[in-house]
C-alpha positions as CSV (number, residue, x, y, z in Angstrom):
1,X,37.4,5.1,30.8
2,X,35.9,2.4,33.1
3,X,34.9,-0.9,32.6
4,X,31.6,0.6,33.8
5,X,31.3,4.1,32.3
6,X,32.5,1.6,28.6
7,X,29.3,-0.4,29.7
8,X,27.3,2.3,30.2
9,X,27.8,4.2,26.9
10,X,27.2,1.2,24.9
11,X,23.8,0.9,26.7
12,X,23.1,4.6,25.9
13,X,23.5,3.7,22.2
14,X,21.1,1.6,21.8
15,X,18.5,3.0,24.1
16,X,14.9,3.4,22.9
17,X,13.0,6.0,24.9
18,X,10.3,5.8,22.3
19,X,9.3,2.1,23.3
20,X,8.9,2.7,26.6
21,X,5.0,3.0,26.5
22,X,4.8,-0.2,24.9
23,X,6.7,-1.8,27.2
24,X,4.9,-0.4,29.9
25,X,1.6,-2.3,28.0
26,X,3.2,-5.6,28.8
27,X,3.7,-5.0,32.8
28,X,7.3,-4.2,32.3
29,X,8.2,-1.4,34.8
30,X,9.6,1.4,32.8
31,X,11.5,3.6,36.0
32,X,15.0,4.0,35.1
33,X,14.5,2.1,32.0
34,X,16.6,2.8,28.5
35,X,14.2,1.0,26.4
36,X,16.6,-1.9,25.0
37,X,15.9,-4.9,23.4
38,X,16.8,-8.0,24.7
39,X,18.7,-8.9,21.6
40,X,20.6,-5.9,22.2
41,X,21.3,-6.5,25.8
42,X,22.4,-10.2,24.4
43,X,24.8,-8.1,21.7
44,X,25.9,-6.0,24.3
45,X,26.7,-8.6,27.4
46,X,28.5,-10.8,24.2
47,X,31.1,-7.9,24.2
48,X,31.4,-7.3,27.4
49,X,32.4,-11.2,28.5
50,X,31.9,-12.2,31.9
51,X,33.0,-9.7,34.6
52,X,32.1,-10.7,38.2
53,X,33.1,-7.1,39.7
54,X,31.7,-5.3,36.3
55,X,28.0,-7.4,36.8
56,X,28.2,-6.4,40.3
57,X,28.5,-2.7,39.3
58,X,25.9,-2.7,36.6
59,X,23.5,-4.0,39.1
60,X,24.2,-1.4,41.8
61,X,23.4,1.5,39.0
62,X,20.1,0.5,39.3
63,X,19.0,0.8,35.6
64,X,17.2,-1.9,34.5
65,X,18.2,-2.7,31.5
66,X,21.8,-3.2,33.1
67,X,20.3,-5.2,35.7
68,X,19.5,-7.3,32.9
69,X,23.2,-7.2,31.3
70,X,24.4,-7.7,34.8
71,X,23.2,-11.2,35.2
72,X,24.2,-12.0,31.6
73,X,27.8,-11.0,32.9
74,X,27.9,-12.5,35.9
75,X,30.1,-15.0,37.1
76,X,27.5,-17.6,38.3
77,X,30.2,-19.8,40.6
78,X,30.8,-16.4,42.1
79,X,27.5,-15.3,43.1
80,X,27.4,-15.8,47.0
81,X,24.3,-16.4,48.6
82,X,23.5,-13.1,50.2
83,X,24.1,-11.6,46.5
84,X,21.6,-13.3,44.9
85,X,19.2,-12.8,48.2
86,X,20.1,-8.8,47.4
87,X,19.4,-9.1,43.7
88,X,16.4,-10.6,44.0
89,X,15.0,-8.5,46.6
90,X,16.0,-5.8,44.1
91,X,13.9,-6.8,41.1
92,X,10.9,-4.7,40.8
93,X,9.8,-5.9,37.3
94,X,8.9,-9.4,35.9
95,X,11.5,-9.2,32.9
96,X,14.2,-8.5,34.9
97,X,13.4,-11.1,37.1
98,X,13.5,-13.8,34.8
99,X,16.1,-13.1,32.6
100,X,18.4,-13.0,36.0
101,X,17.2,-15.8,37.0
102,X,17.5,-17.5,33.1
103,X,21.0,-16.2,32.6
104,X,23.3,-16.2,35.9
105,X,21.0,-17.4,38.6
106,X,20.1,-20.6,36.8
107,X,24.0,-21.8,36.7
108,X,24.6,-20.9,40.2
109,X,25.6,-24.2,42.3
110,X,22.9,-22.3,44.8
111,X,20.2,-22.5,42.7
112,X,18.1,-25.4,44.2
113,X,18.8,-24.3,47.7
114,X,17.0,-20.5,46.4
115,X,14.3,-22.3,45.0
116,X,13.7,-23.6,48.5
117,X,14.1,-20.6,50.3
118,X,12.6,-17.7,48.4
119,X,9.7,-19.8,47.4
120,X,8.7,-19.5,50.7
121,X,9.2,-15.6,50.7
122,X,6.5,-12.9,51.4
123,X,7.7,-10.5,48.8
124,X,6.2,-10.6,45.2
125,X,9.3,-10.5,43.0
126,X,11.0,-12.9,45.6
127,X,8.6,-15.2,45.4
128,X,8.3,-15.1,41.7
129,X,12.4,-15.6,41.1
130,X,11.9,-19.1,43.2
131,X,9.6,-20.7,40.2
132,X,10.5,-18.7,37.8
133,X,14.1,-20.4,38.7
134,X,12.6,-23.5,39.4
135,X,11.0,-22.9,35.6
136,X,14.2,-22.6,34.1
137,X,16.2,-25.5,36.1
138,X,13.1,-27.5,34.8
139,X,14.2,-26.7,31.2
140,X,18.3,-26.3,31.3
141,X,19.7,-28.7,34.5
142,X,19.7,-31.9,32.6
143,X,21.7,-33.2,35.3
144,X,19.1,-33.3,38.0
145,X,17.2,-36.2,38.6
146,X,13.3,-36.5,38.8
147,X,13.4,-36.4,42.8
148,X,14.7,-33.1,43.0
149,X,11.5,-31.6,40.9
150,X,8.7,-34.3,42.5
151,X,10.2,-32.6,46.0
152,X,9.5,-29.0,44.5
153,X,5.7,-29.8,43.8
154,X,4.5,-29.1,47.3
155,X,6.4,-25.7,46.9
156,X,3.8,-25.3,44.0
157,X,1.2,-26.3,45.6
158,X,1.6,-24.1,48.7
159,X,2.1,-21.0,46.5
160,X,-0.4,-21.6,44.6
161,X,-3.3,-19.6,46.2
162,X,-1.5,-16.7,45.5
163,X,-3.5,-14.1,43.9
164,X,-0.9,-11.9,42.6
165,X,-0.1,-11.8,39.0
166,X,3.5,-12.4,38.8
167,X,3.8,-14.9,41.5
168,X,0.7,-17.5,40.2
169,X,2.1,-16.6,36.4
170,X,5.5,-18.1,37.3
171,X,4.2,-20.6,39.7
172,X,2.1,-22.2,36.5
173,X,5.2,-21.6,34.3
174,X,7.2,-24.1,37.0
175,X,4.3,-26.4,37.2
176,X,4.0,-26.9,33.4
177,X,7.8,-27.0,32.6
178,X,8.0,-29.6,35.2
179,X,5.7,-31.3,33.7
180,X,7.0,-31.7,30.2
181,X,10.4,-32.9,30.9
182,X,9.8,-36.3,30.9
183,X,6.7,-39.1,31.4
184,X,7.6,-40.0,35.0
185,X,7.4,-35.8,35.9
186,X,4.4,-35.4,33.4
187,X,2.2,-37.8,35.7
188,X,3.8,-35.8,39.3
189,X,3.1,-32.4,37.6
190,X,-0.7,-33.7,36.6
191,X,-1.7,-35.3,40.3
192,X,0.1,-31.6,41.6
193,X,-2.3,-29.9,39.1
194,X,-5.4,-32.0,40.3
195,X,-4.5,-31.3,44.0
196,X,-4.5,-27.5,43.4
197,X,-7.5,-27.8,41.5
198,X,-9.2,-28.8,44.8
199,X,-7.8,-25.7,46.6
200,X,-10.9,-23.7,45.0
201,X,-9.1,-20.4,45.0
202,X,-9.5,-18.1,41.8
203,X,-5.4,-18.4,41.4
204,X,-5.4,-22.1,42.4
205,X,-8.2,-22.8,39.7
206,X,-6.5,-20.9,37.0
207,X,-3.1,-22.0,37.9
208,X,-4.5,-25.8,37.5
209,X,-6.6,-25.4,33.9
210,X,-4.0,-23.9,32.7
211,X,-1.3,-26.6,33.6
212,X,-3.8,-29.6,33.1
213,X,-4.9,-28.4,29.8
214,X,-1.5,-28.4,28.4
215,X,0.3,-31.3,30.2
216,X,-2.1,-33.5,29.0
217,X,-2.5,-32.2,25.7
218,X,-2.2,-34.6,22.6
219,X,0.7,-32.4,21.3
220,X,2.9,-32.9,24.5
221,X,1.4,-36.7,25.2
222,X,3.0,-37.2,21.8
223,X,6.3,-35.5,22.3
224,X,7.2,-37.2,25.7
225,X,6.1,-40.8,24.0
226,X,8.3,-39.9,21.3
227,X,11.2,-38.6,23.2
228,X,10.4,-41.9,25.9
229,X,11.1,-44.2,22.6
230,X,14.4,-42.3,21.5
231,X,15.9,-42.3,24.8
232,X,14.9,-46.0,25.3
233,X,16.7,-46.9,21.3
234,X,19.6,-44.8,23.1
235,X,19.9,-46.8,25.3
236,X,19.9,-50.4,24.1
């Protein structure tokens, strides 16, 4: 038996044909879809390990739910350039999208560059992986400084008069996460939010209410004072 066929089968087991409705509720494109559970798709990608060539087939068999395992797989220091730019002009559904970009894209030594460059792209799910990318750098690269993300606001800020769902979802996601990793990016991600706020698109409006009622919410005002005041005791 293959690496793939094994992969395959233990995907079959835990399919759920009966949640497909519900998933389709949520905006989750059901085509091809087993039904799984992401902590199932976890369970299985644990046993798996990672497997460049095996992530690399799972993604070609065009089910979504290995799609999803695929990137879990993945060797992320592997991943060339034009395979990301292939899977991401492969994802037809916002799940898939972000967990690829949560899981292997995220860990890529690319990953800045893609934010760059696909945030800039015409197609919806494209366009989407760049701040949904830049989302989860925002959250898991503790290593970048705050330059790299105060350069990324005008990338906000151009995409943020687009009207369709998945894009100005994720571009708010970006903008917010940005915003509460630490005072110096709070303020950025605030004066970004005000600046789109004077765009006066319906997605520009919502996109900034959104952000602005969060990022300057007592609840993360306190946190970031808080975590300012550890890291300073941390340090000294």
């Amino acid at each position: 038996m293959s690496d793939l066929t094994a992969a395959l089968a233990l995907l079959q087991q835990d399919a759920r044909p009966a949640e497909l409705a519900g998933m389709a509720r949520f905006g989750i494109n059901i085509e091809q879809r087993l039904g799984l559970s992401v902590p199932a798709l976890r369970r299985i990608a644990k046993t798996l390990g990672h497997d460049h060539a095996l992530a690399l087939a799972l993604w070609d068999t065009g089910i979504p739910d290995a799609r999803i395992v695929a990137g879990m797989v993945a060797e992320p220091a592997k991943l060339s350039a034009k395979q990301m730019d292939t899977w991401a002009k492969g994802f037809s559904s916002w799940d898939v999208c972000d967990q690829v970009c949560g899981s292997a894209f995220v860990a890529s030594p690319l990953a800045w560059r893609k934010v760059a460059l696909w945030g800039a792209r015409p197609e919806e799910f494209v366009r989407r992986a760049a701040f949904a990318l830049l989302a989860t750098l925002a959250v898991h690269d503790r290593q970048a400084d705050d330059q790299c993300f105060v350069a990324a606001l005008p990338l906000i800020e151009a995409a943020a008069s687009d009207e369709r769902n998945y894009v100005k979802k994720a571009v708010n996601w970006a903008l917010r996460n940005i915003g509460k990793r630490n005072p110096v990016l709070n303020a950025a991600a605030i004066a970004a939010a005000r600046c789109i706020q004077q765009q006066g698109t319906k997605s520009a409006r919502w996109i900034a209410a959104d952000a602005l009622r969060e990022l300057t919410s007592e609840a993360v005002q306190l946190r970031l004072r808080v975590t300012k005041l550890l890291n300073h005791s941390a340090n000294t």
